[in-house]
N, C-alpha and C positions, 0 to 999 in steps of 0.2 A: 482405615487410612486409605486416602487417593493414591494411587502410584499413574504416573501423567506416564505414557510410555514412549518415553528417551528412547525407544529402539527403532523408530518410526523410521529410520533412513540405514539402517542394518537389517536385524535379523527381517521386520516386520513390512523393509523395500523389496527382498527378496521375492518374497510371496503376491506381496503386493502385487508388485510391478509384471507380475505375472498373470495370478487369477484376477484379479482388480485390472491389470491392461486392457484385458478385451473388454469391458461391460465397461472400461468408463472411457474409451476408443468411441462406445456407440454412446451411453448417455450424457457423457459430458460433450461429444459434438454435437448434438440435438439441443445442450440449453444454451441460455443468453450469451453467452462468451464466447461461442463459434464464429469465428470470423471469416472461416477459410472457405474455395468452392466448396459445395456438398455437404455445409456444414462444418468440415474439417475430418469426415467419420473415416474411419479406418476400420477397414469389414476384414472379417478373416478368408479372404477372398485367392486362394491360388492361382487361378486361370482368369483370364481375360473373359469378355464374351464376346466369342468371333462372332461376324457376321457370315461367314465361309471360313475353308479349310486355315485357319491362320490369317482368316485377315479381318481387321481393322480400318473403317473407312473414317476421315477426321470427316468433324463437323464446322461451319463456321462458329468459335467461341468467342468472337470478339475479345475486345482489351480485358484486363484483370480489371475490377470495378474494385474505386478506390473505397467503396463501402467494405470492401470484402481485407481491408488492408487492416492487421489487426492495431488497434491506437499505440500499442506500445511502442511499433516500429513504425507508423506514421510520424510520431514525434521526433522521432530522431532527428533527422535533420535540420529540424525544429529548435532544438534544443541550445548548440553553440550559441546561436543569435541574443535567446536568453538569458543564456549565464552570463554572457557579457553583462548584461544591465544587471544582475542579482547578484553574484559573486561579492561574499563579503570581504572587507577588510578587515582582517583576524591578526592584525600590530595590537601590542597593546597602548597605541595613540587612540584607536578608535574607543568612543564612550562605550560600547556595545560589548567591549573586551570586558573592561572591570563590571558592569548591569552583571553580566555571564557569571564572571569568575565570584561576583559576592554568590550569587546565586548556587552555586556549585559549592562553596564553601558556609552556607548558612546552616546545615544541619549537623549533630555529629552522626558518625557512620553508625554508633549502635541505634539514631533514630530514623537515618536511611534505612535502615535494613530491614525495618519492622513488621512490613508485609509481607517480605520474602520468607520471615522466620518466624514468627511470633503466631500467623495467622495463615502459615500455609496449606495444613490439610484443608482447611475451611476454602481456601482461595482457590487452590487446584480443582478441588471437586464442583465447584459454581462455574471456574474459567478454566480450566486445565486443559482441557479440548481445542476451545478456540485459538489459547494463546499460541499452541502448538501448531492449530494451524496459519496462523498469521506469524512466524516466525519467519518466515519468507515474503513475496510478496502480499498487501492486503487490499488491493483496489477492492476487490472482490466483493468483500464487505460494504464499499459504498455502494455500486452495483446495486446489492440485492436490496440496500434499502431505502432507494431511491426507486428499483424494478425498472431498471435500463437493461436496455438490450442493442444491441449494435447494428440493428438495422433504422431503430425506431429514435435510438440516443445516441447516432455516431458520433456528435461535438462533443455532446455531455463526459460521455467515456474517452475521446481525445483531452478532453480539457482536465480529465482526471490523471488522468496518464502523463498530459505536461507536467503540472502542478507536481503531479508526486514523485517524479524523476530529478525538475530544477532543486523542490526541497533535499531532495537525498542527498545531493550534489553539496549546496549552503550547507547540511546537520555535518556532514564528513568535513568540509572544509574548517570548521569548531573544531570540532574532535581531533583534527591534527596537531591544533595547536593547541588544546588542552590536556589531552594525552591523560586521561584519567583512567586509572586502575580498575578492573570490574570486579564488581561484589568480589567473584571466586580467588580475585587476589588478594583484597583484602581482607577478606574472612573465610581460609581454607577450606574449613570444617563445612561448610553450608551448600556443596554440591545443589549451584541450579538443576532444576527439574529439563531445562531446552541446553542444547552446548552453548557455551559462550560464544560470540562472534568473534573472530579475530580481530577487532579494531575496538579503537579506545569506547572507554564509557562513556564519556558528555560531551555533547548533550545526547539525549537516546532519538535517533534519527525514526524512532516507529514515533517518537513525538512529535518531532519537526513535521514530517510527510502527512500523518494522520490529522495533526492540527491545524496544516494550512490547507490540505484539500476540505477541510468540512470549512474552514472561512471561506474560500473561494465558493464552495459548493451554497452558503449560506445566501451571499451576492445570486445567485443563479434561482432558488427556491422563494427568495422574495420577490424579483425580479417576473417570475412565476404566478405570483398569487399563492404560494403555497407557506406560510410564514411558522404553520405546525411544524414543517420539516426541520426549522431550525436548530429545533431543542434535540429532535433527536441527532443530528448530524453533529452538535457537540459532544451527546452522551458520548457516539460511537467514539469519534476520538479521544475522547480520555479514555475512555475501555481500555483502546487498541493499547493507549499507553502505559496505562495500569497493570495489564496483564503482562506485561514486562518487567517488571517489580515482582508481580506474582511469582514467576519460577526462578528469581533468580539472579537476573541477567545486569537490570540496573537499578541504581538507587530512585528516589524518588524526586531529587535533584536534577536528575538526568530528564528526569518527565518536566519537573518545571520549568529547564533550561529552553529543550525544546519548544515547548508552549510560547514561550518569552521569545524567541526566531523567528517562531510562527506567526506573531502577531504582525511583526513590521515589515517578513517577508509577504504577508500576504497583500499588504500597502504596495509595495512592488509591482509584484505581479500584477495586479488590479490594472497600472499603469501603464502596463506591457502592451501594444498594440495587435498583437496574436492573440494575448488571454481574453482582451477586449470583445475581439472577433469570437471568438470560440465562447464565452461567458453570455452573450447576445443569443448567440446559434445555438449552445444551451436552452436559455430563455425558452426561446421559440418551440423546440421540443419539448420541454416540460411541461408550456403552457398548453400548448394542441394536445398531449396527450392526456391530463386531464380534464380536456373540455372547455377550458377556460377561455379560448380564443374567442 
């Protein structure tokens, strides 16, 4: 039997967060995600290194170089402009309400539930890892499988970092107004393997976010010359969404709802004159850095 280990932010952050601080202070600011001066590294360093008794002479540093500005808080500002234009309409005037609500209501729950229960030792033990670790943020994942890096994909990773913020924003605005109960309420007994999120079940926002950044990212890779990437930029997003299901967390309604968000939010954005910009500026990194220029 897999046991997925639930204690990952308990007993298992504890130690973590300790022996695991220093070593990934130094090797996770050395990879592609370092954004900050220096990499971001944080040395187990007590003392300064004077130059004499106690002193320290500054240098000229010039401005903070907005390469160096990590995409997630780049976006910010970014963001209000956008949701204006994407912000759905969640009355039930809008056609978009009942598409959702048949969709959320097309299965019964003992056939939602069927990967969480039915086939879980088998699921955990193939994704139990991953899903664990995508239960928070998961740009990460596109990241590594595109092989951007932030000096070399600034756009690419801004434009991921938009995309995946505006979706999260659209999935919750659904979820408010559909207010769906998750697996663990409606079927006690089935303790997910990850904690449940405090907010409703559909549609599943790892859907929404995960399936419109690989559409967006899709425009970018053919744009490219790269049209191989495409297949895999959808597997990853149904994974991401799949493995959701897998421990637990939501039905498999909740994955199709999202999907179904994703498709017409991604029509949206497309439209956006920042994504336009940043989807272009994508382009052009992807294609130089395979050679294809």
């Amino acid at each position: 039997m897999f046991i997925l280990p639930g204690s990952h932010g308990n007993s298992h952050g504890n130690s973590h967060g300790n022996s695991h601080g220093n070593s990934h202070g130094n090797s996770h600011g050395n990879s592609g995600l370092a954004m900050a001066p220096a990499g971001g590294i944080a040395l187990p360093v007590s003392m300064p290194i004077y130059l004499g008794p106690g002193v320290l002479h500054p240098i000229e540093a010039g401005p903070f170089k907005e390469t160096e500005i990590h995409p997630d808080l780049w976006v910010l500002p970014k963001l209000p402009g956008l949701l204006i234009n994407v912000l759905p309409d969640t009355s039930p005037n809008n056609p978009d309400h009942a598409t959702l609500k048949a969709i959320m209501e097309s299965k019964a729950v003992e056939v939602d539930l069927e990967r969480a229960l039915n086939a879980r030792d088998a699921n955990l033990a193939s994704f139990g890892a991953e899903a664990a670790d995508q239960s928070g943020d998961f740009k990460h994942y596109f990241h590594a499988l595109l092989s951007l890096n932030p000096r070399d994909h600034t756009n690419t990773m801004r434009l991921i970092s938009l995309v995946y913020a505006a979706a999260g924003v659209v999935g919750m605005a659904w979820k408010l107004e559909f207010r769906r109960a998750r697996p663990a309420q409606v079927w006690p007994g089935m303790f997910p393997a990850l904690p449940t999120p405090p907010h409703p079940s559909f549609p599943s926002n790892h859907s929404v976010q995960a399936h419109t950044v690989a559409q967006v990212l899709i425009e970018v890779v053919k744009g490219a010359g790269h049209p191989a990437a495409e297949r895999y930029l959808s597997e990853l997003a149904d994974r991401i969404a799949l493995n959701r299901e897998y421990v637990g967390i939501h039905f498999c309604t909740d994955t199709e709802g999202g999907r179904e968000i994703a498709n017409g939010l991604t029509t949206q954005l497309l439209a956006d004159g920042l994504v336009k910009t940043l989807v272009d500026a994508a382009v052009d990194e992807l294609t130089v850095e395979r050679g294809t220029a």
